[in-house]
C-alpha positions as CSV (number, residue, x, y, z in Angstrom):
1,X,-13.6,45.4,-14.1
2,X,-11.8,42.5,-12.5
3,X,-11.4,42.4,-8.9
4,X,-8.3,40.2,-9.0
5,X,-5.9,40.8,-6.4
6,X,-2.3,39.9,-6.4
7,X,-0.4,39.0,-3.4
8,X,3.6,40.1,-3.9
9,X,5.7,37.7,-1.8
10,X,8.5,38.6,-0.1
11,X,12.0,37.3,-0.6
12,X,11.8,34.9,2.5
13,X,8.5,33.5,1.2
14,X,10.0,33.5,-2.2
15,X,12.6,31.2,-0.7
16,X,10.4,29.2,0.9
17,X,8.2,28.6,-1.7
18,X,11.4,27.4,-3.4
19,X,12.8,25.5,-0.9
20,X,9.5,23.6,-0.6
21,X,9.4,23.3,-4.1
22,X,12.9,21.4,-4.6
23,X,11.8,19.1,-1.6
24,X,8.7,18.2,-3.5
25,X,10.2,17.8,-6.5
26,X,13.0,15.1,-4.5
27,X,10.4,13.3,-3.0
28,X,8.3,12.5,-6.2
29,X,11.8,11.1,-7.8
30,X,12.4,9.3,-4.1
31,X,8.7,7.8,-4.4
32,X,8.7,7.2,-8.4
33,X,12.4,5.2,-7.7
34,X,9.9,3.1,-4.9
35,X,7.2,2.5,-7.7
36,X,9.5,1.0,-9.7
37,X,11.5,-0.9,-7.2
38,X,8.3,-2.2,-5.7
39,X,6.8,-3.2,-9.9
40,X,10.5,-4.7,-10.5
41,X,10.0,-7.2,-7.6
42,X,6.3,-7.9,-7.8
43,X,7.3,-9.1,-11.9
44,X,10.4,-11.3,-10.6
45,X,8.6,-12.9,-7.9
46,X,5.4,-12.9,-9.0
47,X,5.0,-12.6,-12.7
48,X,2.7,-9.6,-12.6
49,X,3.5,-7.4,-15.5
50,X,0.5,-4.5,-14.8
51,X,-2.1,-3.3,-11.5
52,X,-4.6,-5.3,-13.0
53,X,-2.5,-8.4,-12.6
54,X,-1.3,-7.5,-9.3
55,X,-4.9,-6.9,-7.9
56,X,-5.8,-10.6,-9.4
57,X,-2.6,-11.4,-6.9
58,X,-4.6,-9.5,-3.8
59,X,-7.8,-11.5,-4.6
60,X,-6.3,-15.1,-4.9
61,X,-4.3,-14.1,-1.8
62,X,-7.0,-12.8,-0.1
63,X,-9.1,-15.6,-0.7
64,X,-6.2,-18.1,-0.2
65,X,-6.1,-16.5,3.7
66,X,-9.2,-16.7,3.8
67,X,-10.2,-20.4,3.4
68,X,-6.8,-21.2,5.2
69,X,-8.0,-19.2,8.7
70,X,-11.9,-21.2,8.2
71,X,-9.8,-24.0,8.3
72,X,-7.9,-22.7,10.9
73,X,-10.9,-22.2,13.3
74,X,-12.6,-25.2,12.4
75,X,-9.9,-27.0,13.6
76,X,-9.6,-25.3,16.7
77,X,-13.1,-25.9,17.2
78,X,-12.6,-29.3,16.5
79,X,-9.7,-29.7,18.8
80,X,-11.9,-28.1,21.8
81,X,-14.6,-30.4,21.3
82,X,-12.1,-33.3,22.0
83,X,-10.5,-31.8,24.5
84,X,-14.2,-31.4,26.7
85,X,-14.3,-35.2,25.4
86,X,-11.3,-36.5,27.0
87,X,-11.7,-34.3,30.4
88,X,-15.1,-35.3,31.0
Protein backbone atom coordinates (compact mmCIF):
# COMPACT_ATOMS: atom_id res chain seq x y z
CA UNK A 1 0.00 0.00 0.00
CA UNK A 2 1.17 3.56 -0.55
CA UNK A 3 1.74 5.69 2.36
CA UNK A 4 1.25 8.91 0.40
CA UNK A 5 -0.27 11.60 2.22
CA UNK A 6 -2.00 14.62 0.81
CA UNK A 7 -2.07 17.87 2.40
CA UNK A 8 -5.63 19.84 1.34
CA UNK A 9 -4.84 23.58 1.45
CA UNK A 10 -6.99 25.98 2.48
CA UNK A 11 -8.49 28.88 0.54
CA UNK A 12 -6.07 31.47 2.07
CA UNK A 13 -3.04 29.22 1.25
CA UNK A 14 -4.71 28.61 -2.08
CA UNK A 15 -4.48 32.24 -2.54
CA UNK A 16 -1.26 32.54 -1.55
CA UNK A 17 0.11 30.03 -3.38
CA UNK A 18 -1.40 31.95 -6.29
CA UNK A 19 -0.50 35.16 -5.44
CA UNK A 20 3.09 34.05 -5.13
CA UNK A 21 2.77 32.35 -8.24
CA UNK A 22 1.77 35.45 -10.45
CA UNK A 23 4.65 37.41 -8.70
CA UNK A 24 7.09 34.69 -9.89
CA UNK A 25 5.84 34.44 -13.02
CA UNK A 26 6.26 38.79 -13.34
CA UNK A 27 9.61 38.63 -12.16
CA UNK A 28 10.98 35.94 -14.66
CA UNK A 29 9.33 38.28 -17.62
CA UNK A 30 10.94 41.48 -15.50
CA UNK A 31 14.48 39.54 -15.48
CA UNK A 32 14.15 37.79 -19.08
CA UNK A 33 13.34 41.72 -20.44
CA UNK A 34 17.01 42.50 -18.41
CA UNK A 35 18.67 39.46 -20.34
CA UNK A 36 17.93 40.83 -23.31
CA UNK A 37 18.42 44.45 -22.66
CA UNK A 38 21.81 43.56 -21.15
CA UNK A 39 22.69 40.90 -24.66
CA UNK A 40 21.26 43.98 -26.91
CA UNK A 41 23.91 46.41 -25.48
CA UNK A 42 26.88 44.02 -24.99
CA UNK A 43 26.30 43.24 -29.25
CA UNK A 44 26.11 47.17 -30.08
CA UNK A 45 28.90 48.12 -27.96
CA UNK A 46 30.88 45.29 -28.08
CA UNK A 47 30.18 43.02 -30.94
CA UNK A 48 29.56 39.88 -28.75
CA UNK A 49 26.87 37.85 -30.43
CA UNK A 50 26.92 34.65 -27.70
CA UNK A 51 28.32 33.89 -23.63
CA UNK A 52 31.18 32.46 -25.15
CA UNK A 53 32.10 35.65 -26.79
CA UNK A 54 31.26 37.70 -23.97
CA UNK A 55 33.51 35.58 -21.53
CA UNK A 56 36.54 36.09 -24.23
CA UNK A 57 35.47 40.01 -23.39
CA UNK A 58 35.87 39.23 -19.36
CA UNK A 59 39.37 37.63 -20.09
CA UNK A 60 40.90 40.26 -22.42
CA UNK A 61 39.47 42.78 -19.83
CA UNK A 62 40.63 41.12 -17.10
CA UNK A 63 43.96 40.70 -18.35
CA UNK A 64 43.92 44.26 -19.79
CA UNK A 65 43.41 45.53 -15.92
CA UNK A 66 45.61 43.50 -15.03
CA UNK A 67 48.88 44.45 -16.75
CA UNK A 68 47.57 48.15 -16.64
CA UNK A 69 47.59 48.11 -12.38
CA UNK A 70 51.48 46.08 -12.68
CA UNK A 71 52.21 49.04 -14.49
CA UNK A 72 50.51 51.06 -12.16
CA UNK A 73 52.52 49.93 -9.11
CA UNK A 74 55.65 49.78 -10.85
CA UNK A 75 55.40 53.22 -11.38
CA UNK A 76 54.59 54.08 -8.08
CA UNK A 77 57.34 52.22 -6.89
CA UNK A 78 59.40 53.90 -9.19
CA UNK A 79 58.17 57.30 -8.29
CA UNK A 80 59.02 56.48 -4.38
CA UNK A 81 62.41 55.49 -5.11
CA UNK A 82 63.01 59.06 -6.62
CA UNK A 83 61.30 60.66 -4.21
CA UNK A 84 63.85 59.02 -1.15
CA UNK A 85 66.48 60.19 -4.00
CA UNK A 86 65.75 63.76 -4.12
CA UNK A 87 65.06 64.10 -0.17
CA UNK A 88 68.06 62.57 0.91
Amino acid sequence: MNNIKIKVMTEEELLETKAFINESKQRESELKGERSAILRQLKEEDGCNSAEEVEQLIQRNDEIITRLSDELNQGMRELETELKKIRE
